[in-house]
Structures are given as C-alpha cells and as structure tokens.
C-alpha positions as CSV (number, residue, x, y, z in Angstrom):
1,X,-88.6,-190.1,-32.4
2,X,-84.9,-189.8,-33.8
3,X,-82.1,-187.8,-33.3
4,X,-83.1,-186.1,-37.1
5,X,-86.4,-184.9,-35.6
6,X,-84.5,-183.0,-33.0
7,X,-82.0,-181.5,-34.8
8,X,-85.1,-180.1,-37.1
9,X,-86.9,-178.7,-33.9
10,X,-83.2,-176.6,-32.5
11,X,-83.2,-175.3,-36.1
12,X,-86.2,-173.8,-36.0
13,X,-86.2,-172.1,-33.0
14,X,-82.6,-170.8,-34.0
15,X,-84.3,-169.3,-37.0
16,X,-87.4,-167.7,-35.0
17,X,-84.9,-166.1,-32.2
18,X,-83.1,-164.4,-35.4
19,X,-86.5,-163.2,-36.7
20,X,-87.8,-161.9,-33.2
21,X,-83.8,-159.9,-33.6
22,X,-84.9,-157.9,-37.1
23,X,-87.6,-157.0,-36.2
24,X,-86.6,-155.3,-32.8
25,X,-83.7,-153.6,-34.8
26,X,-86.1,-153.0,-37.9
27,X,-88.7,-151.1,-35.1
28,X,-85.5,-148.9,-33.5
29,X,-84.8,-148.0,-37.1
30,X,-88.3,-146.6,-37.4
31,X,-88.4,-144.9,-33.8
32,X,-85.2,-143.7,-34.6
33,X,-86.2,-141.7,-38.0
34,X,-89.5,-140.5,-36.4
35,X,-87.7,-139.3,-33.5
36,X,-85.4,-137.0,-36.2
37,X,-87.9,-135.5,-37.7
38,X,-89.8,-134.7,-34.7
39,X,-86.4,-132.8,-33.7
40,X,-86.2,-131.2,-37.1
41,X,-89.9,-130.1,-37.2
42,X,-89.1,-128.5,-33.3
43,X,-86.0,-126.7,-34.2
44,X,-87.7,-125.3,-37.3
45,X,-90.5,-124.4,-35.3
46,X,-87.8,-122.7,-32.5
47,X,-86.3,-120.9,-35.2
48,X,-89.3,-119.2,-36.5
49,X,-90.4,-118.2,-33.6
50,X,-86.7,-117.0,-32.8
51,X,-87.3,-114.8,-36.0
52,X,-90.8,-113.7,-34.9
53,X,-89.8,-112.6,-32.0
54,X,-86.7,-110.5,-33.4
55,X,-89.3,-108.9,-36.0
56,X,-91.7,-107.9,-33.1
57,X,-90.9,-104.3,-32.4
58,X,-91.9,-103.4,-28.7
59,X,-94.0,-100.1,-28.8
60,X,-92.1,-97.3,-27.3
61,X,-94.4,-93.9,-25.6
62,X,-92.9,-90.5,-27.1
63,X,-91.9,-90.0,-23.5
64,X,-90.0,-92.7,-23.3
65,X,-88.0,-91.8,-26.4
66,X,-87.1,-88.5,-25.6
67,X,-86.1,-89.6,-22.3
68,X,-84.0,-92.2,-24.1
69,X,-82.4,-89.7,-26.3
70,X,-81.7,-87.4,-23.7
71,X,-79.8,-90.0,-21.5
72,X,-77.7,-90.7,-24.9
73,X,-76.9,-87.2,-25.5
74,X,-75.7,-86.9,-21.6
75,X,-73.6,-90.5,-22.0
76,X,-72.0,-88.7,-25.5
77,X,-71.2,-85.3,-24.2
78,X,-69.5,-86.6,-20.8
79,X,-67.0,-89.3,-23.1
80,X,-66.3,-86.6,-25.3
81,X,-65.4,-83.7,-22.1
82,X,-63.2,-86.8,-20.3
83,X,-61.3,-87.7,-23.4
84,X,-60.6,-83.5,-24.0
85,X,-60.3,-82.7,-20.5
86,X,-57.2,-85.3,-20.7
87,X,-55.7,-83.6,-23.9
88,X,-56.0,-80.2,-22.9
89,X,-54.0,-80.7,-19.6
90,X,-51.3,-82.9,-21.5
91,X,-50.7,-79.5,-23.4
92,X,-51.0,-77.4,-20.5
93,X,-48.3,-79.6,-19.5
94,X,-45.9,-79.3,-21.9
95,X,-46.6,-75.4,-22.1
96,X,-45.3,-75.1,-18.4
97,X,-42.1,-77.2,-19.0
98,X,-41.4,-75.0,-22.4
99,X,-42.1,-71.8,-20.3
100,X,-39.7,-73.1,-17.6
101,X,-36.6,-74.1,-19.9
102,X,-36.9,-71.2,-21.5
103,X,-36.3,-69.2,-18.2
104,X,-32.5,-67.6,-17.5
105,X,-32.5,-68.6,-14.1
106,X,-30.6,-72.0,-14.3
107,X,-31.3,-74.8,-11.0
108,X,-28.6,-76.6,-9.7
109,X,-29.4,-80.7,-9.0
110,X,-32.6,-80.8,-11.1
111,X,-31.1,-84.1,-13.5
112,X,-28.5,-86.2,-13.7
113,X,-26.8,-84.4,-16.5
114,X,-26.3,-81.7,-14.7
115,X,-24.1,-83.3,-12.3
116,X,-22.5,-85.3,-15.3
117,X,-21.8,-81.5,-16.8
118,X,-19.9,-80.1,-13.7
119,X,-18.1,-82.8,-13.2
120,X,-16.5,-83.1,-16.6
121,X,-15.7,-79.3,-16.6
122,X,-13.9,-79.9,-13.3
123,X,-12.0,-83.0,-14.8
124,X,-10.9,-80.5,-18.1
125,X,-10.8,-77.3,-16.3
126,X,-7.5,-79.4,-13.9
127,X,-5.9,-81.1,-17.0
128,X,-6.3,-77.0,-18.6
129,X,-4.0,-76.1,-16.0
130,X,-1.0,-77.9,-16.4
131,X,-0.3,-77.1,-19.8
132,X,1.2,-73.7,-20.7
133,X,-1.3,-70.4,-20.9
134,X,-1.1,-70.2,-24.6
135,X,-2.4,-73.6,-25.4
136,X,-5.3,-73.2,-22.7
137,X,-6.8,-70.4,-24.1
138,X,-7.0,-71.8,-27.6
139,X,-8.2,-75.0,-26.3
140,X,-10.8,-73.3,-24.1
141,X,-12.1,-71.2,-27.3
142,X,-12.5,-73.9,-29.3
143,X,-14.4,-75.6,-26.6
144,X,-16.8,-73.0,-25.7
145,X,-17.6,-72.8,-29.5
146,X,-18.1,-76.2,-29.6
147,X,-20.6,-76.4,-26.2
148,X,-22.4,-73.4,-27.6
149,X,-23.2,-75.2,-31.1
150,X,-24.3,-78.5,-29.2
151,X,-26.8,-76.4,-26.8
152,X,-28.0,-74.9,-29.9
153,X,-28.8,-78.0,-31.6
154,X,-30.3,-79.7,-28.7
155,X,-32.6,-76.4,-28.3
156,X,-33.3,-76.8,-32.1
157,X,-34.3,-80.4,-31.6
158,X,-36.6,-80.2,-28.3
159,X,-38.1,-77.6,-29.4
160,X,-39.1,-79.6,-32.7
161,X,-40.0,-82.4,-30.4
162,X,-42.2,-80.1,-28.4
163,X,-44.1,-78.6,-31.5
164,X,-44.6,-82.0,-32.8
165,X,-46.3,-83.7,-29.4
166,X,-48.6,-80.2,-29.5
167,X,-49.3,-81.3,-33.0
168,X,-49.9,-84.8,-32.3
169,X,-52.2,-83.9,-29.2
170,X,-54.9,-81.6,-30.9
171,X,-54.7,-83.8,-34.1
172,X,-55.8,-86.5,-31.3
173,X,-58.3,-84.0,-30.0
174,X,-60.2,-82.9,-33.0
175,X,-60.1,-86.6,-34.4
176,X,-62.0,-87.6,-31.6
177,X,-64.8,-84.9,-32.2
178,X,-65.2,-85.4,-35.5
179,X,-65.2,-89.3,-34.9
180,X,-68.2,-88.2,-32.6
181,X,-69.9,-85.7,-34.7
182,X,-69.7,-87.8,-37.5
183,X,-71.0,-90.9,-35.7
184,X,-74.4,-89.0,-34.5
185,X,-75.1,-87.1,-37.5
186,X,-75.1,-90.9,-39.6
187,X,-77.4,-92.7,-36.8
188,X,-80.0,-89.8,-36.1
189,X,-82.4,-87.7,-37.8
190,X,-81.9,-84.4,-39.0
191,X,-84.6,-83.4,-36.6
192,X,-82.8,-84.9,-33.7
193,X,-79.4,-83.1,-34.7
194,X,-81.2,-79.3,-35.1
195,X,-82.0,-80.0,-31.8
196,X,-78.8,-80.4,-30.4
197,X,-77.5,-77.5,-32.4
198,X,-80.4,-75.2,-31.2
199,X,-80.2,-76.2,-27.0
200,X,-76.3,-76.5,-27.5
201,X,-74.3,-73.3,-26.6
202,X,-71.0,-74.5,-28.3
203,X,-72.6,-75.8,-31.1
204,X,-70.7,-73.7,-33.6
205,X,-67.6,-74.1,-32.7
206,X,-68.1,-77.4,-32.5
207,X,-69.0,-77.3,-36.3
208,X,-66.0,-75.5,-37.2
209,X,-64.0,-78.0,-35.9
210,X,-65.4,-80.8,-37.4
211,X,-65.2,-79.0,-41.0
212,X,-61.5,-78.2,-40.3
213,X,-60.4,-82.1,-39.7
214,X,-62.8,-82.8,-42.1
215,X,-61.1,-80.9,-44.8
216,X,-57.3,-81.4,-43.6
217,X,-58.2,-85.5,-44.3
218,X,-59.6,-85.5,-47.3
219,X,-56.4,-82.6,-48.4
220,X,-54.2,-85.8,-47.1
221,X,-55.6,-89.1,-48.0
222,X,-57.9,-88.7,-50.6
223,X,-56.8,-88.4,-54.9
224,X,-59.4,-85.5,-55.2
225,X,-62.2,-83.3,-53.2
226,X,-65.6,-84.3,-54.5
227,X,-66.5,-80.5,-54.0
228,X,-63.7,-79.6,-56.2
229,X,-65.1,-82.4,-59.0
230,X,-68.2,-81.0,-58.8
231,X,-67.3,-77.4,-58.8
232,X,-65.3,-78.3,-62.1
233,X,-68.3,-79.7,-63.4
234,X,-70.7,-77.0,-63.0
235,X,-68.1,-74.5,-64.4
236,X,-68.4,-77.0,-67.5
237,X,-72.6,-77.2,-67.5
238,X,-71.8,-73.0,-67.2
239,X,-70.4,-73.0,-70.6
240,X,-72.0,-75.1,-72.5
241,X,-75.6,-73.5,-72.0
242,X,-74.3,-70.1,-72.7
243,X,-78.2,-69.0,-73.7
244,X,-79.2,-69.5,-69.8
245,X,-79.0,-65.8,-68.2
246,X,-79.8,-67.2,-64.6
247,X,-78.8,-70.1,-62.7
248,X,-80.1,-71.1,-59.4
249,X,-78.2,-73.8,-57.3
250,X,-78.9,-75.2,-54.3
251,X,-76.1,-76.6,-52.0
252,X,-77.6,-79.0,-49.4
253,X,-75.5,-80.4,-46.3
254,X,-73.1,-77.1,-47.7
255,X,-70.6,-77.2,-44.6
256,X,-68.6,-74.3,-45.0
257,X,-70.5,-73.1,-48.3
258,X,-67.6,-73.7,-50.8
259,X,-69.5,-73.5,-54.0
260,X,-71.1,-70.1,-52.8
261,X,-67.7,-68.6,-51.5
262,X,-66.3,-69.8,-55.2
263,X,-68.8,-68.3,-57.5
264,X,-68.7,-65.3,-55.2
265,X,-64.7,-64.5,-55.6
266,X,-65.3,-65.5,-59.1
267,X,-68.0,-63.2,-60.4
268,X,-66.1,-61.8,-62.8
269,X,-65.8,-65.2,-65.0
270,X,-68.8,-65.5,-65.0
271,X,-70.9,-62.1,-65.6
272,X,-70.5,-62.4,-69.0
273,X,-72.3,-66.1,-69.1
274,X,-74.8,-65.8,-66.4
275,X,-75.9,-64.1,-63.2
276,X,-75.3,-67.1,-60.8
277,X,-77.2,-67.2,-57.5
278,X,-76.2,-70.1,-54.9
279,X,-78.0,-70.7,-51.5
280,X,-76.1,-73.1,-49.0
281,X,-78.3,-75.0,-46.1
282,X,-76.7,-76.9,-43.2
283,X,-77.5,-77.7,-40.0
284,X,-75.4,-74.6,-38.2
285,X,-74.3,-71.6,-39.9
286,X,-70.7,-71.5,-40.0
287,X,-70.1,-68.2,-41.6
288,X,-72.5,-65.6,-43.5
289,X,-73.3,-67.9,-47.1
290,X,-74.7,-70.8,-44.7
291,X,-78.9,-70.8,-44.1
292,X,-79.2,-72.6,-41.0
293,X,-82.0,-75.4,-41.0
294,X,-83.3,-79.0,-41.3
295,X,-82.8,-80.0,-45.1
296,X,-86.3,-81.8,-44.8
297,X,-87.8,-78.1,-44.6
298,X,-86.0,-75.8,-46.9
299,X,-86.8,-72.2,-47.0
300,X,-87.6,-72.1,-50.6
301,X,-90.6,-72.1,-53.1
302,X,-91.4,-75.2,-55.2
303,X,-90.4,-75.2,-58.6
304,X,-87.3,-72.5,-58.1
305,X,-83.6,-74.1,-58.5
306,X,-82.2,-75.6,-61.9
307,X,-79.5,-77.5,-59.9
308,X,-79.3,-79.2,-56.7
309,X,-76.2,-80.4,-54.9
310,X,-75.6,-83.0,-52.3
311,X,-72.2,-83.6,-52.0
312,X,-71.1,-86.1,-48.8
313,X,-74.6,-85.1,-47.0
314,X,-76.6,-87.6,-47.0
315,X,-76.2,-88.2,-43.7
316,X,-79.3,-89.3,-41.1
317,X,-81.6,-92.4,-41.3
318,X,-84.6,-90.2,-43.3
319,X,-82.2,-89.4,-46.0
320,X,-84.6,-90.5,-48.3
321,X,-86.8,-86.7,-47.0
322,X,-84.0,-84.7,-48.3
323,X,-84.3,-86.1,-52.0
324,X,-88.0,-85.2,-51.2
325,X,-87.8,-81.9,-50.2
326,X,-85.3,-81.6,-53.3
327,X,-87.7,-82.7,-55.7
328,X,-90.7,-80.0,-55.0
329,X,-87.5,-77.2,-54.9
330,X,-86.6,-78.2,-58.3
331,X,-87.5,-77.2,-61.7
332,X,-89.2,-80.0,-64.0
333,X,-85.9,-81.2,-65.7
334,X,-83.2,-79.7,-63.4
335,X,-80.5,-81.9,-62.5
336,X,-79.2,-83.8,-59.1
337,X,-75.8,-83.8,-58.5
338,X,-74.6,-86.5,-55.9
339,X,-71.8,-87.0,-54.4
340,X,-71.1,-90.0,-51.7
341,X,-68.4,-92.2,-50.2
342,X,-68.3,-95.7,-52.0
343,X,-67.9,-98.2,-48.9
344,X,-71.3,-96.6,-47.9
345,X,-73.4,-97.8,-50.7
346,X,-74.3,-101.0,-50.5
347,X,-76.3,-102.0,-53.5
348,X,-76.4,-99.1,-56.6
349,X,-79.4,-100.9,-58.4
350,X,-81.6,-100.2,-54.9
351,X,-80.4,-96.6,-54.8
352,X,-81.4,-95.6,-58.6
353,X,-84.6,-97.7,-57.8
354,X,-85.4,-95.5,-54.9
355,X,-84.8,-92.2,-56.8
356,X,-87.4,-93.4,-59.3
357,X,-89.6,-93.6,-56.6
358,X,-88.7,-90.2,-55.8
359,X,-89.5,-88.9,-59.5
360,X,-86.1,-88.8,-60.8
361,X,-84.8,-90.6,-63.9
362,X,-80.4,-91.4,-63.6
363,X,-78.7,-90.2,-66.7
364,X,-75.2,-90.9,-65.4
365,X,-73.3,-92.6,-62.9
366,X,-69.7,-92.2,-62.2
367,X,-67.4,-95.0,-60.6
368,X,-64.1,-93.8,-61.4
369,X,-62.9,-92.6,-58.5
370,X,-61.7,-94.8,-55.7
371,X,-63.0,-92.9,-52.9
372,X,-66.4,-91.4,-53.9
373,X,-69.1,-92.1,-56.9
374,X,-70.8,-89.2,-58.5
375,X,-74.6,-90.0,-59.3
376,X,-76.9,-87.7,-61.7
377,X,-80.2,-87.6,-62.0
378,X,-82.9,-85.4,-63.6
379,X,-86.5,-84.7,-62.3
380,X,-88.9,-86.4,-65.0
381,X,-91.6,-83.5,-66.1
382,X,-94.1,-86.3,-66.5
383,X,-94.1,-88.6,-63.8
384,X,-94.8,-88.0,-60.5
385,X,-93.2,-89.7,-57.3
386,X,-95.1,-92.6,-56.0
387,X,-93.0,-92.2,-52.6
388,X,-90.9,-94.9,-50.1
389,X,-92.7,-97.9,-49.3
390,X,-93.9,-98.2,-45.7
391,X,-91.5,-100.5,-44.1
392,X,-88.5,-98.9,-45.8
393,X,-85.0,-99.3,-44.3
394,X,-82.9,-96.7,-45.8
395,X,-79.5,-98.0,-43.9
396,X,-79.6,-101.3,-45.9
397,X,-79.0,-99.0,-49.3
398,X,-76.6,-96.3,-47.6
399,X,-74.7,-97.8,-44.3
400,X,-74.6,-95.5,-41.8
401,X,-70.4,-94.3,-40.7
402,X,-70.0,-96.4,-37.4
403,X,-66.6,-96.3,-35.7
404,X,-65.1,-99.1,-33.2
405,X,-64.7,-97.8,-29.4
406,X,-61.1,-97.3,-28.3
C-alpha cells in the first residue's frame, strides 16, 4: 500500500461529498418550484372565490327595502334642510344689517372709524379757525361736497357688495338642490321618485327650482340648448312634409313643457302647415302643458304619436322602460328624437344595440356638439322587439350623474 493508493481513496470521497451537494441543491430546486405553483394555484383559487362572493347578491325581503329607502330618503331630506337652514339665516343676516345702515338714527362708538371721523373734523374744524372767515367758508364748501360724494360712493359700493353676497348665497342654495335632485332622480327608479313627489308636500316647488338652475347653467356654460336644437329641427321635419295635416308629439321627461309652450305662442306659423298637437309628461306638473306621471305608464293609446321626444330625461336605472313604453305609443315608422349629455354614454355601439332590441332601427347619429349627442331612430313596421336581456345593467351604457360630497 502506497502513498498513490491513498491519494486515489481522498479523491474519491472529495468527489462523492460534491455529488451528495447537487443533489440536495437539485431537490430544493424542485421543492422550491412545487411550492410556487401550489401558491399560484391558491391565490387563483382565493381570487375566484373573491369574485364569487362579490357576484352573490344577498336576497333582500320587500320590507326590508322599503325600510331601506325610507331611512335614505330621511338621511337626504335632513342634509338638504341643515345645509338651507344655514343659507337662509346668512341672508337674514345681511337683510338686518342693510335694514339698520339704512336707518337715520346715526350711533355714536359703534366702529373705529367713527372715532377716526370726529377726530379729524376736530383737528380741521381748529386749523378752520385761524384763518380769515372768507377762506373758511370756501374751504368748508368744498369739503362738505367732497365728504358728501365719498359717502355716496361708499353707499354705491356696499350696497353692490351686499346684492352680490345675496346673489352668491341663493346661487349656493339652489346649486345644492339641484345637485340633490339631480343625484336621486339618476340612481332611482321612476317609481321610487313619483313616490316622493306624491307623499312630498313641497314637491313642486321643489321642481321649479331645480328647472330654474337648471336652465340658468345650461344659458351660461353650454354653446347651445338641446331643446332649442331640437325645436329647430322639428320646425324643419314641419316643412318638409307639408302633405301631413296632423302631427302628434310626445315630449317625455318635458320639465317645464317648452316644446308645448312654443308651438302654442306659435300657432299662427304653423296653421297653414298642420294642426300640431303636443303632450308633455314629467314626474310633477310644473304649470298647466305638464301631465303628471311615471313615463313607464303613459296615459296614451298604442299606436297614436308620429314623434317622440326625450331630450336630457333619461334619467333612472329602468331607462330602458321608457323606450318601451315609447315604442307601443308610437306609430309604425315614427321617429325618436334623443337628446343626452355625452360624458354619460359610455359605449354608443351598446346603446344602438339596445334600441334594436327595443324595435327601433338608428338612421342618424349626431356627435357634433361638445356637450350633448342627438340620436334618431325610427320604429321598424316589421320587426318586433325581442326585449332586454335578464341580467341587464343599464348604468354600464348610460352612467348615472353622481356628485362628490363637500
């Protein structure tokens, strides 16, 4: 046995040792990638039942959702009273403190100018009197007309100031109605708001209101009234069928009924084309044109109107009812006019898709303006409407108006 055979046998268990190492780091490799994908197959598993469990809907009792809506309509209505409550005093406020500088009877020590005023008469009133009698009187003329113009022009400019807080204040005021009204006619049902109209005693003023701010921000910050488009238009569709001798239109969501109240002061236009007959249907009768009622249930017979109009009412989550209702009023081949604001609709092809399932065939859609598209449509004569599908959402093709809380 020589030192060569030894040498051999240290070799050989050096190489062994390094075999035993791979393979431990070779089996760590392979627990280690069977331990990700058992991760990856539980966190797909997690997520799917994460999504399950959103699409679960819990069933709710009918009880339980009027209660719901009643506490709503409670929450609602005491936000809105706080938040006017606040307003109105602030102009009761500055009512009083108009009514008391406008009083004859001056107080002595109510402000620091006051005391600044006396004193600086006193200070000219001693320097007066040293000079001669002549020069005094001229000099105290000329001031007097001079004190009188400044008072004038601070008058002028409080009372501006004044008039324009007011302003600001019940701008504030019906802002924050309309913001309201607006938000709950979008995210309920027609049902739901006829409710609130019928049980609520203030209901129509509260309408009026919201048509007034309604109207004063479209007159500010939009190009041009969709009403006013569409009013142009029918005056156009008026005289180019001349051979009609009556028209029946149908004004859904009317507000304050301006197509009726037009054709009405304008009769005489239009005797010679037509006889024109217009009924408006909203939620709360504002003045005599308006029908009040749910559009879902019109108080009409099928088959009677050559035009209908929706112009900035498709408002509710079962808009989809109203285009209903509209298509047993109408005539086979009468025409749709719709008007509605562009950041609401979220994908056109999904809307004309739905008013084919409605029975309506587009013949025109108008993206022009930057504020509102125009969409017509006709009611086919041979097809009939196959109707919404049963899981149908109509918020993902029109998004409901939903304003931040201040």
């Amino acid at each position: 046995m020589g030192k060569g055979y030894h040498k051999k046998q240290k070799e050989r268990k050096e190489f062994l040792e390094k075999q035993k190492r791979l393979r431990k780091k070779r089996q760590l490799r392979k627990e280690q990638k069977v331990e990700k994908k058992l991760q990856k197959k539980v966190s797909l598993q997690n997520a799917k039942e994460a999504k399950e469990d959103k699409e679960k809907v819990i069933p709710i009792t009918k009880w339980e959702e009027r209660q719901n809506y009643q506490h709503f309509l409670k929450r609602q209505e005491n936000h809105r009273i706080s938040a006017s409550q606040r307003i109105r005093e602030l102009l009761e406020q500055s009512k009083k403190k108009k009514q008391k500088r406008n009083n004859p009877i001056k107080k002595r020590n109510v402000t620091s100018d006051s005391f600044i005023d006396e004193s600086t008469d006193n200070e000219e009133e001693e320097n007066i009197d040293d000079n001669d009698d002549s020069m005094n009187n001229n000099k105290k003329i000329k001031k007097e007309k001079e004190k009188e113009k400044e008072k004038k022009l601070k008058n002028k400019n409080n009372n501006n100031k004044k008039k324009s807080i007011e302003n600001e204040l019940e701008e504030r005021l019906g802002g924050a109605q309309f913001r309201w009204m607006n938000e709950f006619l979008y995210t309920r049902k027609g049902s739901d708001a006829l409710e609130y109209v019928e049980t609520n005693e203030n209901a129509k003023k509260e309408f009026e209101d919201y048509h007034k701010t309604y109207n004063r921000i479209i007159d500010e910050n939009w190009p041009m009234s969709p009403i006013q488009n569409i009013i142009k238009w029918l005056g156009k569709y008026i005289n180019e069928n001349k051979n009609k001798k009556n028209l029946v239109i149908a004004d859904f969501g009317c507000g304050d009924a301006k197509i009726a109240r037009y054709f009405n002061s304008n009769k005489e236009k239009f005797k010679t084309h037509c006889n024109i007959l217009v009924h408006s249907f909203d939620l709360c009768a504002i003045n005599s044109y308006v029908t009040p009622c749910d559009i879902t249930n019109v108080p009409l017979k099928d088959a009677c109107i050559d035009i209908a109009i929706f112009c900035l009412s498709l408002m509710g989550t079962n808009y989809h009812q109203y285009l209903e209702e509209c298509h047993r009023v109408l005539l086979p081949n009468g025409i749709v006019n719709i008007a509605e604001v562009r950041s609401r609709l979220l994908n056109l092809n999904q809307f004309k898709k739905l008013l084919h399932w409605l029975g309506f065939d587009v013949t025109k859609v108008d993206l022009n303006n930057t504020h509102f598209i125009t969409i017509q449509a006709i009611k086919s004569p041979n097809r009939q409407p196959v109707g919404v599908p049963f899981n149908f959402d109509g918020t993902k093709i029109l998004k409901p108006c939903a304003y931040k809380k201040r």
